[in-house]
C-alpha positions as CSV (number, residue, x, y, z in Angstrom):
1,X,0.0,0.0,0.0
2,X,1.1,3.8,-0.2
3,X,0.8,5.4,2.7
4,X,-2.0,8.0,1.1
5,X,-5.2,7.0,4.1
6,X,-4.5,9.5,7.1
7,X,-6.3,10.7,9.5
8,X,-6.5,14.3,10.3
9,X,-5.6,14.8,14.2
10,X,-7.3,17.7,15.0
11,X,-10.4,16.9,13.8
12,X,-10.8,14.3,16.4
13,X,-11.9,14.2,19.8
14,X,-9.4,13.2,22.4
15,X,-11.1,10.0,22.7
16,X,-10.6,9.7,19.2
17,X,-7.2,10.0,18.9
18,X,-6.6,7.7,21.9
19,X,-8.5,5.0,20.4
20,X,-6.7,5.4,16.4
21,X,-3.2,5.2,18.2
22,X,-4.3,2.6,20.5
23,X,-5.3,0.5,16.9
24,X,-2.3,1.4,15.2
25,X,-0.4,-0.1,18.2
26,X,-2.6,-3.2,18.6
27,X,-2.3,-3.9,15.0
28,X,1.9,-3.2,15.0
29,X,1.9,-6.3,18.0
30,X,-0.4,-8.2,16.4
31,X,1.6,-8.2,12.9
32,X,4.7,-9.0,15.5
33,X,3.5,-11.9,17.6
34,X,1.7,-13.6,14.3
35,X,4.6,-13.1,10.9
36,X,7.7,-11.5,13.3
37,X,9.3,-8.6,14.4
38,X,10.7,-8.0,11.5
39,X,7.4,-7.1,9.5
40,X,6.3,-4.6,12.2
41,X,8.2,-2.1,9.5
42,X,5.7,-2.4,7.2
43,X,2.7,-1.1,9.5
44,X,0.8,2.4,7.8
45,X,-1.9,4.1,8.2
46,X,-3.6,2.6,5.6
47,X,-3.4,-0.9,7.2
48,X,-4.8,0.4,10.2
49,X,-7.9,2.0,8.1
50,X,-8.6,-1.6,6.7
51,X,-8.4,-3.2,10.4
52,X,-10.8,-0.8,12.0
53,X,-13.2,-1.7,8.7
54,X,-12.7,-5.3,9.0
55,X,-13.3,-4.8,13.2
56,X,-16.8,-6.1,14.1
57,X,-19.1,-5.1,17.0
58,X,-19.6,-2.0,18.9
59,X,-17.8,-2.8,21.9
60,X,-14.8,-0.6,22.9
61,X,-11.4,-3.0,22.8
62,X,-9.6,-3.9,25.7
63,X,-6.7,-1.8,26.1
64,X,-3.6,-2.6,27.5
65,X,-0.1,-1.3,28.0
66,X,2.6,-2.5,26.3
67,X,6.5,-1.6,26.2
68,X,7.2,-0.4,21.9
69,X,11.0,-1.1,20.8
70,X,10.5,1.4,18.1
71,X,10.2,5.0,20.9
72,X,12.9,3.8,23.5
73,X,10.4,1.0,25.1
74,X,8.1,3.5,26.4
75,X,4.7,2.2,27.6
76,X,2.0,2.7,25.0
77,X,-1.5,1.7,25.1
78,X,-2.2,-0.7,22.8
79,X,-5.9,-2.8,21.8
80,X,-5.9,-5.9,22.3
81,X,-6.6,-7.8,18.9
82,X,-8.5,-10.5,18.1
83,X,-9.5,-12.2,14.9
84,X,-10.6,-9.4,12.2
85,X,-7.5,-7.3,13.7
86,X,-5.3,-10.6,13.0
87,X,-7.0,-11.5,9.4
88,X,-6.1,-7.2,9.1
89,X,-2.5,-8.3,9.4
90,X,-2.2,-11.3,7.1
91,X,-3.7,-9.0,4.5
92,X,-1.0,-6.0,5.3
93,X,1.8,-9.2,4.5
94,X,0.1,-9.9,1.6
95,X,-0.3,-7.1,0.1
96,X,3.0,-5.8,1.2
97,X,4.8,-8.6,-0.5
98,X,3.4,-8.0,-3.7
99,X,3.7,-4.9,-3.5
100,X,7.8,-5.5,-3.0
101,X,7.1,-7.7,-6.3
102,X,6.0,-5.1,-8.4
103,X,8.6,-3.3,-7.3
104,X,11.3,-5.8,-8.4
105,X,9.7,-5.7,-11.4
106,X,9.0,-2.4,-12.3
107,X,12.1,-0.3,-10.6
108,X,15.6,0.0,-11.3
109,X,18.8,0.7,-9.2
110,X,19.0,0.7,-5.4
111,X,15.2,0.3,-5.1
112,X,15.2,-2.7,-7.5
113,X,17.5,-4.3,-5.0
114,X,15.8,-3.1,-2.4
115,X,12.9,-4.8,-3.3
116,X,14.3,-8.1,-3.9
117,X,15.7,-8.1,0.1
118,X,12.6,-7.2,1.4
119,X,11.1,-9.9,-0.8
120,X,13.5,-12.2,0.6
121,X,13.2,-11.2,4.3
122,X,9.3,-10.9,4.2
123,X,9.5,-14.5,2.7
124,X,8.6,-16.1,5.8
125,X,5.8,-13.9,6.8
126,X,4.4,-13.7,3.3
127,X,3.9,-17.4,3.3
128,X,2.4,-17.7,6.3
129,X,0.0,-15.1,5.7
130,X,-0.8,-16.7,2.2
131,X,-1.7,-20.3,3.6
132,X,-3.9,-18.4,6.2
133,X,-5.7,-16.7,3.2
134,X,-5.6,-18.3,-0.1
135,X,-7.7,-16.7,-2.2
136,X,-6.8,-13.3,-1.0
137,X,-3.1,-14.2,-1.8
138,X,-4.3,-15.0,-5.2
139,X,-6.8,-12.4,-6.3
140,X,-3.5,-10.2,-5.4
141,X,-2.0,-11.9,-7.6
142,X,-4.4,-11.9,-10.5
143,X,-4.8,-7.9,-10.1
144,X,-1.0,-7.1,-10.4
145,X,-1.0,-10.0,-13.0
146,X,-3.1,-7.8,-15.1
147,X,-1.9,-4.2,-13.9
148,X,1.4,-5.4,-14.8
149,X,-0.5,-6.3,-18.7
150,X,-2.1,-3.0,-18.7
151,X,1.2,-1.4,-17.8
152,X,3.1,-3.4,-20.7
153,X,0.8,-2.2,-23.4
154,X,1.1,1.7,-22.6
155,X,-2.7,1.4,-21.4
156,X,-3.8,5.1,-21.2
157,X,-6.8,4.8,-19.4
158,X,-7.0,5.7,-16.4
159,X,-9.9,4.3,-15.5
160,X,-9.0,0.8,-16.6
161,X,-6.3,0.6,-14.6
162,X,-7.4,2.3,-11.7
163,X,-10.3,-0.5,-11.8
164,X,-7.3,-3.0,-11.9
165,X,-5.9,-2.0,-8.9
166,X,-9.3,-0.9,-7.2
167,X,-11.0,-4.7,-7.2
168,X,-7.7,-6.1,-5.8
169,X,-8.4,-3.9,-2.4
170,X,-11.8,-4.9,-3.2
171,X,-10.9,-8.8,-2.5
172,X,-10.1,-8.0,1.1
173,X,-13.8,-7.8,1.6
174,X,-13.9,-12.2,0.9
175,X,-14.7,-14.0,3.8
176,X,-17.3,-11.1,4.9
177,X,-21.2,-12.3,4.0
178,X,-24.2,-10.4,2.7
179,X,-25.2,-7.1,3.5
180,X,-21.8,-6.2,5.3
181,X,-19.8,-8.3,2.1
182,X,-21.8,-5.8,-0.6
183,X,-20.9,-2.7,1.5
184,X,-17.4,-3.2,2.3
185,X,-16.7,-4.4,-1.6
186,X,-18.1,-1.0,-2.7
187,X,-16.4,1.0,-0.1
188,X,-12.6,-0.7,-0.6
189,X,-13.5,-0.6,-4.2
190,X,-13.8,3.3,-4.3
191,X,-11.0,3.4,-1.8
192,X,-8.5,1.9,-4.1
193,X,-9.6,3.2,-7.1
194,X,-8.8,6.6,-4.8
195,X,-5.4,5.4,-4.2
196,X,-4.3,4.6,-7.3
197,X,-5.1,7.8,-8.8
198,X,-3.7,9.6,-6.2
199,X,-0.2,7.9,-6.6
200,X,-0.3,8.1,-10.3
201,X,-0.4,12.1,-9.6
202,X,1.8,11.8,-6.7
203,X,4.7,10.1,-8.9
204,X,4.0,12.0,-12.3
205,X,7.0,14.1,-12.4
206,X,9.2,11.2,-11.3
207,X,7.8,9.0,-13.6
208,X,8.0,11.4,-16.6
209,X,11.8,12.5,-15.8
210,X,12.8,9.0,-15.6
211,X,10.5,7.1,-18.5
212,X,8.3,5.2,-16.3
213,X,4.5,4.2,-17.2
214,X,2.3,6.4,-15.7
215,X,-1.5,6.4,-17.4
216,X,-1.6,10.1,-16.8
217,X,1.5,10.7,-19.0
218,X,-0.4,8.7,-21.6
219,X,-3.9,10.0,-21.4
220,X,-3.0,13.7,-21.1
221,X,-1.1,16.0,-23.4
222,X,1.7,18.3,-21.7
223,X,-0.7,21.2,-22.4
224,X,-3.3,19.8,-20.6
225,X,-0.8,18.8,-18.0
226,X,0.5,22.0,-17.5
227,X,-3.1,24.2,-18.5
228,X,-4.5,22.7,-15.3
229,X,-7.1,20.4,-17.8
230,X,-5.4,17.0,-16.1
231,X,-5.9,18.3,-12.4
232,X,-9.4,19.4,-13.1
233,X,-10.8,15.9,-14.2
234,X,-8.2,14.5,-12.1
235,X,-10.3,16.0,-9.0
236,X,-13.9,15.4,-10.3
237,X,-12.7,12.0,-11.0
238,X,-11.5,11.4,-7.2
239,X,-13.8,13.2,-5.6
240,X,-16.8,11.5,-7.0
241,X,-14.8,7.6,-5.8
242,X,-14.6,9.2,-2.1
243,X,-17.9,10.8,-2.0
244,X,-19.1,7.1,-3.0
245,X,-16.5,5.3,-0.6
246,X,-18.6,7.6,2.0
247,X,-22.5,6.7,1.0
248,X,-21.2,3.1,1.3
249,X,-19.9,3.9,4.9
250,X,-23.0,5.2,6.1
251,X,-24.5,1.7,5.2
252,X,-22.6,-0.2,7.8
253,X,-23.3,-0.6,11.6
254,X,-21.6,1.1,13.0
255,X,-18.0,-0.1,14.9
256,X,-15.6,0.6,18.1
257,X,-13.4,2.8,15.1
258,X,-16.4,4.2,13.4
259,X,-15.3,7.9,14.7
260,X,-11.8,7.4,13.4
261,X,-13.1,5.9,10.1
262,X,-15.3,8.9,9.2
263,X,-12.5,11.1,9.8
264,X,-10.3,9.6,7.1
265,X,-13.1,9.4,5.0
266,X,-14.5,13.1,5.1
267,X,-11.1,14.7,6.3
268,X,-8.2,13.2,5.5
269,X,-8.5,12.2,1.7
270,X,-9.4,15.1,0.8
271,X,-6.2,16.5,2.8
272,X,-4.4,14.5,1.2
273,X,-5.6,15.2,-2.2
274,X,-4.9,18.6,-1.7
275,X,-1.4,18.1,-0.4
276,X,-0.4,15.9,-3.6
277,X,-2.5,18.5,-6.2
278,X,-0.3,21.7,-4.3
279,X,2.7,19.4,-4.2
280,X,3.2,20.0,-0.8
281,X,3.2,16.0,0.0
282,X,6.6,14.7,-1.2
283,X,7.6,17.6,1.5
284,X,5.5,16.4,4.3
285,X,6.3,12.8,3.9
286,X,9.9,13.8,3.9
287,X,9.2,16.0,7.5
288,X,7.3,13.5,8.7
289,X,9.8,10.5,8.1
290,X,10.8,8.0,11.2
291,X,7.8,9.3,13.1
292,X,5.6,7.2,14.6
293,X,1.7,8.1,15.3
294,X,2.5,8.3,18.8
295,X,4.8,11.1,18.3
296,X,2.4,13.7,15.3
């Protein structure tokens, strides 16, 4: 995943806050004790968005304190997990892993090789997480199969492969049933499409200074790219997948995170989307860098 699904702090209560750090703690251990230290690293916030959706009931988690390695073994409070938090972190491996994949695949250099170590050192984990879920593991891997197609053929549409990618975060809704199944498929589906469109702008001037594919390079001339055209429908296009990701919210009972997930929703991608259109987000990543949530 890419790191684009925050929350927005000061928007939230004090309760609020307490409980999405208390998650993002609960689901770093949990990703610990079940794949190994070692995959901790790949913990973001928008792993902890897909726990608190997967997290059933209304009941507030049980909290505990816990010493973290990563700020000097400080106590934190962390939730308790239980199975949707733990099913949360075999999908975080999974999609993590592929992730590193496409990566091997697609990059060159030092983050080619990067890739391939964390491939290697995520190894482990990743299988684990893949016997636990099978047919998560591979409707991954049928998604990047044909990302990776639309990629290959200089596929300018961006709404084709913004599907692609968008019904492979859809898949992490398999397993749920009726009702709650439908919802959650819409809402991940919107979600991703989101995502995907937010990295393809977040990455277009790398991409077009260094030859990558990017659908936006393909579908837009450089005077719509520079006229403001490619922004404009890049906007209506996004906003239109979160307002939708939101109506499908509102159709599901209501959870212990259901504060925290509004947030996101309503505040933070569209923070976010501003951020990346202003170009102000490379900038804040790189500010923001080694922090943990405990710590912004």
């Amino acid at each position: 995943m890419f790191g684009y699904i925050r929350p927005v702090f000061p928007r939230m209560d004090e309760k609020e806050q307490e409980d999405f750090r208390a998650c993002y703690c609960g689901l770093c251990r949990c990703m610990g004790r079940r794949f190994g230290q070692i995959s901790r690293l790949l913990l973001n916030y928008d792993f902890v968005f897909l726990a608190m959706l997967l997290w059933r009931g209304q009941e507030p988690p049980v909290r505990e304190e816990k010493r973290c390695p990563y700020v000097c073994f400080r106590r934190k409070c962390s939730c308790r997990s239980n199975g949707d938090m733990e099913r949360a972190a075999a999908l975080s491996v999974i999609l993590s892993w592929w992730k590193f994949r496409d990566s091997v695949r697609d990059e060159k250099g030092l983050k080619k090789a990067a890739g391939a170590v964390a491939m290697t050192v995520m190894g482990g984990a990743y299988r684990r997480a893949a016997g636990a879920y099978p047919e998560f593991d591979r409707a991954v891997e049928r998604g990047i199969t044909e990302l990776n197609a639309l990629e290959d053929r200089k596929c300018g549409s961006i709404d084709e492969t913004a599907d692609c990618f968008a019904r492979i975060l859809c898949s992490a809704a398999d397993g749920e049933a009726g009702n709650r199944r439908r919802i959650l498929e819409q809402l991940l589906y919107h979600v991703g499409r989101w995502i995907y469109l937010a990295d393809a702008r977040d990455d277009l001037e790398k991409d077009e200074s260094g030859g990558a594919y990017n659908p936006l390079l393909i579908r837009f001339t450089p005077e719509e790219r520079a006229d403001g055209t490619m922004d404009e429908r890049l906007r209506a296009t996004m906003l239109h997948s979160r307002n939708l990701a939101g109506a499908a919210y509102e159709l599901m009972e209501e959870n212990a995170w259901s504060g925290s997930i509004r947030n996101i929703l309503y505040f933070g991608l569209p923070s976010v989307a501003r951020a990346i259109f202003s170009g102000e987000w490379k900038s804040r990543n790189k500010k923001n860098r080694g922090k943990t949530v405990q710590s912004l």
